[in-house]
VEXLUM-338674 format. One record per residue (C-alpha): residue number from 1; z, y, x. Coordinates in steps of 0.2 Angstrom, whole numbers. Each point is the difference from the previous one (the first is absolute). Example, Ala and Ser with C-alpha at 12.3 -4.5 7.8 and 13.67 -1.06 7.14 Angstrom:
REM residues 2
{1, {39, -22, 62}}
{2, {-3, 17, 6}}
REM end
This chain:
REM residues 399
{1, {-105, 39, -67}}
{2, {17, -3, -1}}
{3, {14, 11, 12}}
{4, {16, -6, 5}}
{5, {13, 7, 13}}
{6, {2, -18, 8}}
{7, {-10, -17, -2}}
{8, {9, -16, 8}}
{9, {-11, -11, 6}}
{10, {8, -18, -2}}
{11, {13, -6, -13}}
{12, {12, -10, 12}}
{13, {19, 1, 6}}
{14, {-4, 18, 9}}
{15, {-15, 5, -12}}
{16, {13, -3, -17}}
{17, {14, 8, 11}}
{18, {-11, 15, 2}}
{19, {-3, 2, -14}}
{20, {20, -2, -9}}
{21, {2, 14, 13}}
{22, {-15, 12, -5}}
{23, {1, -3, -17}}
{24, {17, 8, 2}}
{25, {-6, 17, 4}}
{26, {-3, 10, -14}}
{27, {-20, 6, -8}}
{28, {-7, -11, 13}}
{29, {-13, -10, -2}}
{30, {-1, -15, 6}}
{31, {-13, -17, -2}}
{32, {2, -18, 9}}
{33, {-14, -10, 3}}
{34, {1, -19, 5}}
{35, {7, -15, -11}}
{36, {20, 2, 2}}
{37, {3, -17, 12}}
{38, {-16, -6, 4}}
{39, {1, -3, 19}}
{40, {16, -9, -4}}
{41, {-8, -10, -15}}
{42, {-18, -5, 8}}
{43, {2, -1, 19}}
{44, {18, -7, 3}}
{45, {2, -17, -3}}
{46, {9, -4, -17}}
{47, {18, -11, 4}}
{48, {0, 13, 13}}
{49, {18, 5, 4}}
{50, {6, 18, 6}}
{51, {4, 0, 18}}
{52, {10, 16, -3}}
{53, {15, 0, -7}}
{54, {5, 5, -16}}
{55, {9, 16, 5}}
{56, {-16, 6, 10}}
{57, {-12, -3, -16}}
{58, {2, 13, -10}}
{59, {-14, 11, -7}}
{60, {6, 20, -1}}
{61, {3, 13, -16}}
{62, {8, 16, 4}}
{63, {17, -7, -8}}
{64, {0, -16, 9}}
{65, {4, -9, -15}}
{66, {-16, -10, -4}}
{67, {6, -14, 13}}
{68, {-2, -17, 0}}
{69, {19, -2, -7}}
{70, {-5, 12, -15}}
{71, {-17, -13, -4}}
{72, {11, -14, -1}}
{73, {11, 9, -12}}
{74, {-16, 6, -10}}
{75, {-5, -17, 0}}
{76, {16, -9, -4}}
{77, {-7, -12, 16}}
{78, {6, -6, 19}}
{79, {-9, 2, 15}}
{80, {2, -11, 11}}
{81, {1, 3, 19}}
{82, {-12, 1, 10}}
{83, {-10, 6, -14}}
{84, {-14, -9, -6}}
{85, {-16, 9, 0}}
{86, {-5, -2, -19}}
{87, {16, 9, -3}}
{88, {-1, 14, 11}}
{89, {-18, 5, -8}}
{90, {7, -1, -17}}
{91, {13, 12, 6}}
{92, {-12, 13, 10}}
{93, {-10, -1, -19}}
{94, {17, 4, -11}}
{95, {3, 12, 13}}
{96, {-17, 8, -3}}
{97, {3, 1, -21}}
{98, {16, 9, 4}}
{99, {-10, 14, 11}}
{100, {-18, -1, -5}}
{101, {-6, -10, -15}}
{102, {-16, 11, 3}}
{103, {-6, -9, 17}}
{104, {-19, -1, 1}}
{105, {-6, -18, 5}}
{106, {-18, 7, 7}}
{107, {-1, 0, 19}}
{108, {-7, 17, 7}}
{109, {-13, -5, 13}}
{110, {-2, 19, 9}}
{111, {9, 14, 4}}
{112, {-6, 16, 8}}
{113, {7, 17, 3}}
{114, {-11, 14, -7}}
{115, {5, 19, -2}}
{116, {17, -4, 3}}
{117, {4, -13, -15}}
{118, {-4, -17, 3}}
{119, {-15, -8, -11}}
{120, {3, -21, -5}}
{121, {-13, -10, -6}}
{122, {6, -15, -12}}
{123, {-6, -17, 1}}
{124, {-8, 3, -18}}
{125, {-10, 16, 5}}
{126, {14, 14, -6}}
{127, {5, 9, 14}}
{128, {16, 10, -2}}
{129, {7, 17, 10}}
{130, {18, 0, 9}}
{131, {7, 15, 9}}
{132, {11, -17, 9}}
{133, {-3, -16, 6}}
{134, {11, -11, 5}}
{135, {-6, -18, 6}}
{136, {10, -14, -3}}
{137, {-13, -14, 1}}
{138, {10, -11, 8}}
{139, {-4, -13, 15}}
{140, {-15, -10, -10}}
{141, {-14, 6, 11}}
{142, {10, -2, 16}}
{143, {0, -22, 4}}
{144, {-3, -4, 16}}
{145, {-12, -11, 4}}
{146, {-2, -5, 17}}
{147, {-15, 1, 10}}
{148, {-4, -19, 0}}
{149, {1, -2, -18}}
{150, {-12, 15, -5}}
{151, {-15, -10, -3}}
{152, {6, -15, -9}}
{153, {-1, 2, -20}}
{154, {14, 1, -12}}
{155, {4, -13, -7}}
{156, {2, -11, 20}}
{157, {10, 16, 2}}
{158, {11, 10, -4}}
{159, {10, 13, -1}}
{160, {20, -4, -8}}
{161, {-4, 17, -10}}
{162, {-15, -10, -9}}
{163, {5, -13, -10}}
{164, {17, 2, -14}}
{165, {0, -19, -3}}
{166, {3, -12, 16}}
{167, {3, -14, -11}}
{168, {-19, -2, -4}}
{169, {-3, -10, 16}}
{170, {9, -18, -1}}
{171, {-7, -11, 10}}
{172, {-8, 13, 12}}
{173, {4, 1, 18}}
{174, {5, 19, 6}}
{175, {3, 8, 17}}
{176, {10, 15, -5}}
{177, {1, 15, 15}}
{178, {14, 7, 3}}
{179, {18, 2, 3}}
{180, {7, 16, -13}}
{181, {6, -2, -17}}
{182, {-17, -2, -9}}
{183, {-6, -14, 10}}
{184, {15, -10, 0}}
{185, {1, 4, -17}}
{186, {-16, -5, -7}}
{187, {2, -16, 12}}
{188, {13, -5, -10}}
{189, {-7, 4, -15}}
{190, {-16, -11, 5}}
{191, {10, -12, 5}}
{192, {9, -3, -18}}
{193, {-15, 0, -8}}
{194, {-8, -16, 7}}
{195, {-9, 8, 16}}
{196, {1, -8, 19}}
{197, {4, 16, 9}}
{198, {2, 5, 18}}
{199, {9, 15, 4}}
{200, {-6, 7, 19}}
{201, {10, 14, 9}}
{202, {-7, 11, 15}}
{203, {17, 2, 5}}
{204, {11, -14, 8}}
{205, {13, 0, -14}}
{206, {1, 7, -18}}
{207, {13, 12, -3}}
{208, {12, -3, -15}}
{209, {12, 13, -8}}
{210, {14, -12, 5}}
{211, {11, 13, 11}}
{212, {-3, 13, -14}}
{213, {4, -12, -12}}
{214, {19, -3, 8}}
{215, {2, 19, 4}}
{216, {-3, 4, -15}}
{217, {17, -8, -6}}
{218, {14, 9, 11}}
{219, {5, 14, -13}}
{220, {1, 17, 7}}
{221, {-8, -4, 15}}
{222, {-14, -7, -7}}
{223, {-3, 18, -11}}
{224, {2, 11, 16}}
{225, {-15, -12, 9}}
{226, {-10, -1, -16}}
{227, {-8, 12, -11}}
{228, {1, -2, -20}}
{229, {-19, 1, 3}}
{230, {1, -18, 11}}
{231, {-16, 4, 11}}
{232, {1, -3, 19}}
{233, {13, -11, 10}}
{234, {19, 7, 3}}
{235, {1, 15, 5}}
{236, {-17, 5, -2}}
{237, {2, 0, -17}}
{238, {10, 15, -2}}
{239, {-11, 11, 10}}
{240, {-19, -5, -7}}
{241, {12, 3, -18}}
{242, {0, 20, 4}}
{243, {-19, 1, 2}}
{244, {1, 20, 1}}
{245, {11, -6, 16}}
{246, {-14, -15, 5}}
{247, {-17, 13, 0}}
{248, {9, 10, 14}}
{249, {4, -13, 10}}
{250, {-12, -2, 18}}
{251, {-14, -10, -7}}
{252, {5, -15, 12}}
{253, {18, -2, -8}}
{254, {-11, 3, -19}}
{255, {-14, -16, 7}}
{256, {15, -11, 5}}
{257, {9, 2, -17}}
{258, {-15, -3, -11}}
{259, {-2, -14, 13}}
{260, {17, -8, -3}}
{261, {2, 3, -19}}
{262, {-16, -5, -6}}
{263, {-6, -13, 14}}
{264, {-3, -19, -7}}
{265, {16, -8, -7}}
{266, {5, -13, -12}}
{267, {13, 1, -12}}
{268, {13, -14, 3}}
{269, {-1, -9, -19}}
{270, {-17, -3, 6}}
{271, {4, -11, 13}}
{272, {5, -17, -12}}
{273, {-16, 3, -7}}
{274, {-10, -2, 16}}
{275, {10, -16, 3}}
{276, {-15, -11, -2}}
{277, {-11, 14, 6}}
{278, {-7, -4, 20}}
{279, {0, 19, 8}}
{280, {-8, 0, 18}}
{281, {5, 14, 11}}
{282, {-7, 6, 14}}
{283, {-19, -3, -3}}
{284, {-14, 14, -8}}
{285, {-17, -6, -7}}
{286, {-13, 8, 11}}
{287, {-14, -3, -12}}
{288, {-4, -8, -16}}
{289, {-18, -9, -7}}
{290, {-7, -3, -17}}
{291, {-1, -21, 0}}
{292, {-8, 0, -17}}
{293, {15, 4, -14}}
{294, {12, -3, 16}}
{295, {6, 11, 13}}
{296, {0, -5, 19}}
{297, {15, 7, 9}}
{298, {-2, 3, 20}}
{299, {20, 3, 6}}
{300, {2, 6, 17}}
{301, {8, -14, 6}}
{302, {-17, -8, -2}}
{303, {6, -10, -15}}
{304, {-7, 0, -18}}
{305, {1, -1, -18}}
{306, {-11, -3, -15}}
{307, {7, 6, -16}}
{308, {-6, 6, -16}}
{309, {6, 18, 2}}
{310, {7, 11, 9}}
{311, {14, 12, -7}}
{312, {4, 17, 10}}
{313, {17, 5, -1}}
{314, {-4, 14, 13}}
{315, {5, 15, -8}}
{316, {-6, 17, -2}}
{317, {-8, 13, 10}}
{318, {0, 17, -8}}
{319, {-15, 9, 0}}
{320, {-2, 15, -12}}
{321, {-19, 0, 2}}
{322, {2, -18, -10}}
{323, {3, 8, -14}}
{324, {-17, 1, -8}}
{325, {4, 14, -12}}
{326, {3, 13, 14}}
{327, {-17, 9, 3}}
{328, {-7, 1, 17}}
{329, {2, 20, 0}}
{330, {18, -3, -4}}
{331, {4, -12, 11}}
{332, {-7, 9, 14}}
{333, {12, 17, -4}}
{334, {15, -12, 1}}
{335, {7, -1, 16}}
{336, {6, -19, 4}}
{337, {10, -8, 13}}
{338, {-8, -21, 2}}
{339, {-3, 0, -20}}
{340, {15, 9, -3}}
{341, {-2, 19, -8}}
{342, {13, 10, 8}}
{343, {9, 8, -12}}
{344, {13, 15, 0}}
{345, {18, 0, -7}}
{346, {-6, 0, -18}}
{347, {-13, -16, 2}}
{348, {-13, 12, 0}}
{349, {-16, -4, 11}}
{350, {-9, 12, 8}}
{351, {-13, 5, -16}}
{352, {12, 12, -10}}
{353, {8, -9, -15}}
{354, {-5, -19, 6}}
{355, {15, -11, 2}}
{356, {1, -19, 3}}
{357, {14, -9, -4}}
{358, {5, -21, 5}}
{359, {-6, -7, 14}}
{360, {-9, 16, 7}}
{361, {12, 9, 4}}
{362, {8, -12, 11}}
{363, {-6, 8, 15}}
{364, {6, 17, -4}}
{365, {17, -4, -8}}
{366, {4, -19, 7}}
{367, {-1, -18, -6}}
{368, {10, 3, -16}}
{369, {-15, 3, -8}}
{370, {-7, -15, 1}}
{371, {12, -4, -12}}
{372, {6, 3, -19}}
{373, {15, 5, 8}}
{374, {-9, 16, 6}}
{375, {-5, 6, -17}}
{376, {16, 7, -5}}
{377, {0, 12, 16}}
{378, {-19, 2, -1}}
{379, {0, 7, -16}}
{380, {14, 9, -2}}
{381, {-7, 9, 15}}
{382, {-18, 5, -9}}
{383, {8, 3, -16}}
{384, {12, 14, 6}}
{385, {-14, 8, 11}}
{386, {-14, -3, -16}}
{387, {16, 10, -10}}
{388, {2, 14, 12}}
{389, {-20, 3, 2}}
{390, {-3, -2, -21}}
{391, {-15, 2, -7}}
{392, {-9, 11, 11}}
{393, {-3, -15, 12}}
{394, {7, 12, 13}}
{395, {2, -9, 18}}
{396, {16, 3, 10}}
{397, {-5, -6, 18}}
{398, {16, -9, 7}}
{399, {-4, -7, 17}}
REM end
């Protein structure tokens, strides 16, 4: 049975930074598991456009100098801005052949913690032993699906995380959920490819990036209300960017920052897009009903629709016990906080030596980790405590 100091589970923007930072340190052992990109390859929409901009899309080596300036060099190319999707997974799997050329495609599908190491069983039947794990499996198993949708099948349903191709639908006639990024997005993107599509919004207005948009263009004032990092409105921005600042702030002040920064917008260049797009604010389907290959919406203004699918741009609701590889004996050592683990300075949950990374953290550390922007603070963080700890695995518990 294999033995390593630290397994990575997950080869995306904070796995791959994980592991530029560990690989760093020296006679450790390291192995990543996960295909480098996937999530961003098979479960977001291709033509897909990065809502963050370029300075907040970075992944993270030690040196800072495997950057998305240093790709287009390599590559002798230009990125355009926003960045297109196809480009950024290209650049997250250069990134991973300048750190590790080694990652292993094969999923682990259990972890448990026995004698003090950690025992992982691989989808083919090896199972490998880490004195470290860290968990960056990304926000796959965490789409939210509203009650009312629950029973109806895939494909009258859907979540935006479950289809890559929304120009497969010509013809088709969509009700899209939802008012972020991702809904208005893939409305968009349904839209230009043939479909009939109707976006319908809980709230009584959609919220565009406009004002950001213009306050980002004053200069000096604009950098002391914004971050480089970019995530959260004026102001805001600066304090959720010091996220050792954010996890000692009164848990009210924490909830209306997460609230702020990562609550539904759309990014201004979408809005000529939606030109010929109806959006209907204001009203929430209630429930829907299989009408043979059809769906039967029930809005609660006590209108309807009949359409052929259904798309959920409704998010993501972290839940660590989703991620199916975790066993139930683990899970149950890991004290959590509504899905979140709570985790200590050093992103270490409450088993020794388990860390989560991305999205998971955000409850412990603030909404920059909901973002590839958070990957440079993330892991620089772990890879100086993994450094200082060494091979012995040692835990230094730092409230």
């Amino acid at each position: 049975m294999a033995k390593y100091d630290v397994v990575i589970i997950g080869a995306g923007p904070y796995g791959l930074s994980a592991a530029a930072h560990l690989q760093t340190i020296r006679r450790l052992q390291i192995r990543v598991f996960g295909e480098p990109m996937s999530f961003w390859e098979h479960q977001m929409p291709k033509g897909m456009l990065l809502r963050s901009p370029y300075a907040a899309s970075h992944l993270s080596d030690p040196a800072r100098v495997l950057s998305l300036d240093a790709y287009q060099a390599a590559n002798g190319n230009h990125l355009s801005r926003p960045i297109p999707i196809d480009r950024f997974i290209d650049y997250g799997r250069w990134f991973q052949r300048q750190t590790v050329p080694e990652t292993d495609p094969r999923k682990i599908t259990c972890v448990e913690r026995t004698a003090g190491e950690f025992r992982l069983a691989v989808e083919d039947g090896e199972e490998v032993r880490a004195r470290r794990v860290v968990v960056a499996a990304g926000i796959g198993p965490f789409a939210n699906i509203p009650a009312q949708f629950r029973h109806l099948p895939d494909p009258l349903v859907f979540h935006a995380s479950r289809r890559n191709d929304l120009s497969a639908f010509p013809g088709k006639k969509f009700a899209v959920i939802g008012a972020g990024q991702s809904a208005l997005e893939s409305a968009a993107l349904l839209h230009e490819g043939g479909a009939e599509v109707e976006v319908l919004v809980r709230g009584p207005r959609v919220h565009w990036l406009t004002r950001s948009s213009r306050l980002h263009k004053l200069g000096p004032v604009s950098r002391l209300l914004y971050a480089p990092t970019d995530v959260g409105p004026a102001g805001v921005s600066r304090i959720v960017a010091v996220p050792n600042l954010v996890r000692y702030l009164p848990r009210f002040l924490q909830n209306d920052f997460r609230i702020r920064s990562t609550g539904p917008r759309g990014a201004i260049w979408l809005v000529p897009r939606l030109q010929s797009v109806p959006i209907t604010v204001d009203r929430t389907a209630t429930s829907a009903t299989a009408v043979g290959d059809r769906v039967r919406l029930q809005l609660d203004d006590g209108s309807q629709r009949l359409v052929d699918h259904v798309l959920l741009g409704t998010g993501y609701r972290i839940d660590i016990s989703r991620y199916s590889f975790l066993s139930r004996e683990l899970l149950s050592s890991i004290r959590c906080d509504n899905g979140f683990p709570a985790l200590d300075r050093n992103f270490e949950a409450s088993v020794p030596g388990l860390h989560f990374l991305g999205a998971p953290a955000g409850w412990s550390f603030g909404p920059l980790m909901y973002f590839v922007a958070g990957a440079d603070f993330a892991t620089h963080t772990l890879g100086r405590y993994v450094a200082r700890t060494g091979k012995t695995g040692a835990t230094v518990r730092v409230p």
